[in-house]
N, C-alpha and C positions, 0 to 999 in steps of 0.2 A: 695666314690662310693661303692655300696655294693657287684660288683664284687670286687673289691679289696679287703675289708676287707672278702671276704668269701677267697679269698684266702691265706689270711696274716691267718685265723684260723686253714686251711688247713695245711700249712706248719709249724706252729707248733705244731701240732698234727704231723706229720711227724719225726722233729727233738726230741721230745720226746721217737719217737721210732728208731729212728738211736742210741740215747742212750741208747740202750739196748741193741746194738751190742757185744758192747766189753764187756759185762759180760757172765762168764763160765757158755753155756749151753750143753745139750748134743744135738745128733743129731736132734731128733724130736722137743726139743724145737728150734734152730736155724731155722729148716725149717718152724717152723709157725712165728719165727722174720720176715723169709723172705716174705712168703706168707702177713704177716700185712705190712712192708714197699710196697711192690706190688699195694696192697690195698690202701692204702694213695695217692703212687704215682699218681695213675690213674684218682685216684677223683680231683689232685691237675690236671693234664694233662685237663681234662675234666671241670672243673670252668676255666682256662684259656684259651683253647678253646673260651669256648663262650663269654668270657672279649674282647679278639683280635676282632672275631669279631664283639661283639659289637664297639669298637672301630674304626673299618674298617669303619661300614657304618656309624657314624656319621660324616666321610671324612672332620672332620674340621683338621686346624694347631695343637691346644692344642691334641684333640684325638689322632693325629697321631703319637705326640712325647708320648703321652703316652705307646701309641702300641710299637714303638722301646724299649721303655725304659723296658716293659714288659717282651719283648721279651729277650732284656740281662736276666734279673735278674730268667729269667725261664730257661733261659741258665746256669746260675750260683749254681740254683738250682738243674740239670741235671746232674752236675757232682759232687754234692752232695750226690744224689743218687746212680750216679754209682760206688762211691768209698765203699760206706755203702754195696752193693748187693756182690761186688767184697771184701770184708771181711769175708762174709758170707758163700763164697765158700771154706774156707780155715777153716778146723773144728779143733777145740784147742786141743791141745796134752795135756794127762796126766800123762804123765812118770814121770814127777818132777815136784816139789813145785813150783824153782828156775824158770824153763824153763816155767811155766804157766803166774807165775807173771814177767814174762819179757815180754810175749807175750802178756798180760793183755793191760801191760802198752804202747808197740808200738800201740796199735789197741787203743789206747785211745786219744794217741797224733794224729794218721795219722787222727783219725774222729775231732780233735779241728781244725788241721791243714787246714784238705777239709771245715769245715765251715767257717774257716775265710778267705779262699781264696773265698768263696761264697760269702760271705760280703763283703770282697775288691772289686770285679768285680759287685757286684750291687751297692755299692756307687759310685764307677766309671762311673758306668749306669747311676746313678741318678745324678752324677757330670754335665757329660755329657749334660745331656736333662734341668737340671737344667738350665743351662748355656745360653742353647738354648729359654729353657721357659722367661730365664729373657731377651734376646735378643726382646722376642717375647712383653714381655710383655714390656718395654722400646718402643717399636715400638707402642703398641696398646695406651701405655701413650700418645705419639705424633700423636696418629691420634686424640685421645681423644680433646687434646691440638687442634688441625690446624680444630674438627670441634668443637670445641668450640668457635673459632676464625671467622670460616666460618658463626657459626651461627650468630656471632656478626654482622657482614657481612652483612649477610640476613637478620635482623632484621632493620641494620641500612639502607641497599637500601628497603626494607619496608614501613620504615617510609618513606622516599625519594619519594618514587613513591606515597603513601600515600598524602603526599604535593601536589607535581607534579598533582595528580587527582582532589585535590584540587583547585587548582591552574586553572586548566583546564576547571571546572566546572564553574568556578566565568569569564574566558575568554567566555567558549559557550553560557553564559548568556547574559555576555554584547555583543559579534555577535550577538545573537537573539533580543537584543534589539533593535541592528543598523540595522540590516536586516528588522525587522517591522518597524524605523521611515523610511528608505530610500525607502519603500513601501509605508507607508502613501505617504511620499510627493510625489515621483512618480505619485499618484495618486491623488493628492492634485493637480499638474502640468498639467496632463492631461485633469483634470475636468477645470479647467480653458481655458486651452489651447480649450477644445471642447467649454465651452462656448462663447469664444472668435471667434471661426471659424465660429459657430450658429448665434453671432450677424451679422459679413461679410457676412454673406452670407442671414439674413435676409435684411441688407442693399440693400444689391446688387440686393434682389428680389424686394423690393420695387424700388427703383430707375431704375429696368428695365421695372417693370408694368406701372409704371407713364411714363416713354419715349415712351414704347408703346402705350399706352392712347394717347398720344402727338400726335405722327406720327398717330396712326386710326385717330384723329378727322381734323388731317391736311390734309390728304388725303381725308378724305369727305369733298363735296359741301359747298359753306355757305349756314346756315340755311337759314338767312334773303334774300341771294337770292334767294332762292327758294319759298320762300312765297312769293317774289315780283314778280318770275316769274308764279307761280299759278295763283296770284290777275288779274295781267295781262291778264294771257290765259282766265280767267273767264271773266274783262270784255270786252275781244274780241269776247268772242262768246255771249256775251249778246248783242251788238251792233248786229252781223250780226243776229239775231232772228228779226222776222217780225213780225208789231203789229197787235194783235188779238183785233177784236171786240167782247166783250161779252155783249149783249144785256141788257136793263134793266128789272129790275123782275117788275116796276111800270108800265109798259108797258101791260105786263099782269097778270091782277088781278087773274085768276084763275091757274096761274103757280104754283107749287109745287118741288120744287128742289128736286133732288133723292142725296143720300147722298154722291155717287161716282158718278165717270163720266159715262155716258150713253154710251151704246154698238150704234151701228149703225143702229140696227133693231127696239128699244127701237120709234123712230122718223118715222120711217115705219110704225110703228103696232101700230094706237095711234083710236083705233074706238069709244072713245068720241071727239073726232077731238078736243082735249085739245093742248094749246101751248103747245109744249115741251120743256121740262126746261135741261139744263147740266149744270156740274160745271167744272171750269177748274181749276187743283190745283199745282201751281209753281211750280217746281222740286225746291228742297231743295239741297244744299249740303252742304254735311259734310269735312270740312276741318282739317285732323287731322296731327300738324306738333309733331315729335316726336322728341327730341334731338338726335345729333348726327345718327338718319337714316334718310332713301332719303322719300321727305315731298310724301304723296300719296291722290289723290283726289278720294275720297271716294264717290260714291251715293249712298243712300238709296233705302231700295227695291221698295219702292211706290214714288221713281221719276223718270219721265221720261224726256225721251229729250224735250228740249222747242222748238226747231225749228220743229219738226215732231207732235207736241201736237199741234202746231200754226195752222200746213196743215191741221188735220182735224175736230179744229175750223172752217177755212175757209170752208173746203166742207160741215160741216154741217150746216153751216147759210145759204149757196146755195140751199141746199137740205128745208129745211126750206120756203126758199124764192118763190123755184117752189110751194111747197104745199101749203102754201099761197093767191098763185093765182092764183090758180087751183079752192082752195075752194072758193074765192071771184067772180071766174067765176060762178061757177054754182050755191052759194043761188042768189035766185031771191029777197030777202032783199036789197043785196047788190047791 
């Protein structure tokens, strides 16, 4: 990390000038030893500082033990310095050679002594967190291990379900296939089934219109009697019809037949005193039998009754017969 190594530069620039403690200065120089360790210190206090925290907010496990571990060894350096300041206070005697160089020499050992108790108590730090770290890292091995294991895991239910989809899709296919044949047929079933209910029930309509046919024509009349009872009523009223005398035209040479029968006035109003001629013309009838309805005796519009065509036959040959002998009365021919 480069906070670290700025402060591993730091404190040896530091311990450089601790060693310069214990050599004979006089006052002023001593006081600018102290003023440069001051100096060092501060800058060392100030990169550690901002090392912690940094280390605070990256709030992981490895950061944290870093931060403790720090924190000793800045501890260990603290009483490094106070032993180096606390030397500093105490200004060397010149009265004798003997008494300098003993004094030399204590301020020389007490300054090996305070670094190597600095060094004991930061490897201890570092024993410590070490210990920890490899705890940690032992643990990060094993989670390493259990998801490498998990991945295997998850690869191998993967593939499973992979199959499994598989597997699924070739099932959904063949339902789709049985679901459309069992539709077809269904409907293969029904279409029969309706054509089958079409024929019954075309049967049933024929065989109900031929019964009914049956039953109308058995409920109606017989044909043949009623044409034998028509022929009848006709020649019963031809018997009670009266016979008509119709005159002969050789009779009279200057007769002229009118094309219809004569009106009644026709025989009145004759001032060439000519025979009068009529014609008399048979009612016709039309007899129309029709299957199956009731037979109906039809006349035409130019027949008339033959029993009332007879009566005025009769009154007209009477009528005839007075003028006749009327005229015969009075030519004097005659």
């Amino acid at each position: 990390m480069a906070h670290k190594d700025k402060l591993q530069k730091i404190w040896n620039q530091f311990e450089q000038t601790v060693s310069e403690v214990d050599k004979p200065y006089d006052l002023q120089g001593m006081r600018q030893l102290h003023d440069a360790l001051i100096d060092v210190y501060y800058k060392y206090n100030t990169v550690s500082h901002v090392f912690n925290e940094f280390l605070r907010r990256a709030n992981t496990q490895e950061s944290l033990l870093e931060m403790e571990s720090q924190l000793s060894i800045q501890k260990a350096h603290k009483m490094v310095v106070d032993g180096a300041l606390s030397r500093l206070k105490t200004p060397p005697r010149r009265s004798g050679s003997r008494h300098s160089s003993n004094h030399s020499g204590d301020s020389k050992r007490s300054s090996v002594i305070a670094r190597k108790r600095a060094e004991v108590e930061a490897a201890k730090a570092k024993m410590k967190y070490a210990e920890q770290e490899a705890m940690i890292l032992k643990q990060q091995a094993l989670l390493e291990e259990q998801q490498d294991v998990s991945n295997a895991n998850v690869t191998r239910q993967k593939a499973d379900l992979k199959a499994d989809l598989g597997l699924i899709a070739q099932q959904k296919e063949a339902a789709g296939a049985k679901a459309e044949l069992a539709a077809l047929e269904l409907e293969e079933s029904e279409g029969s089934q309706r054509d089958l209910q079409l024929a019954e029930y075309n049967v049933v309509q024929v065989v109900d219109t031929t019964e009914r046919t049956k039953q109308y024509i058995n409920s109606l009349p017989n044909a043949e009697n009623q044409i034998k009872e028509t022929q009848n009523g006709i020649e019963q009223m031809a018997d009670k019809q009266e016979p008509t005398h119709i005159p002969q035209p050789h009779k009279f040479p200057n007769f002229k037949p009118t094309p219809r029968g004569p009106l009644l006035s026709a025989f009145i109003k004759n001032d060439n005193h000519e025979p009068p001629g009529f014609t008399v013309q048979q009612p016709h009838l039309n007899v129309k039998a029709t299957p199956f309805t009731p037979l109906k005796l039809e006349m035409e519009d130019r027949t008339v009754n033959n029993s009332a065509f007879a009566g005025i036959g009769q009154s007209l040959i009477r009528v005839y017969q007075i003028l006749t002998q009327e005229g015969s009365t009075t030519d004097p021919s005659h």
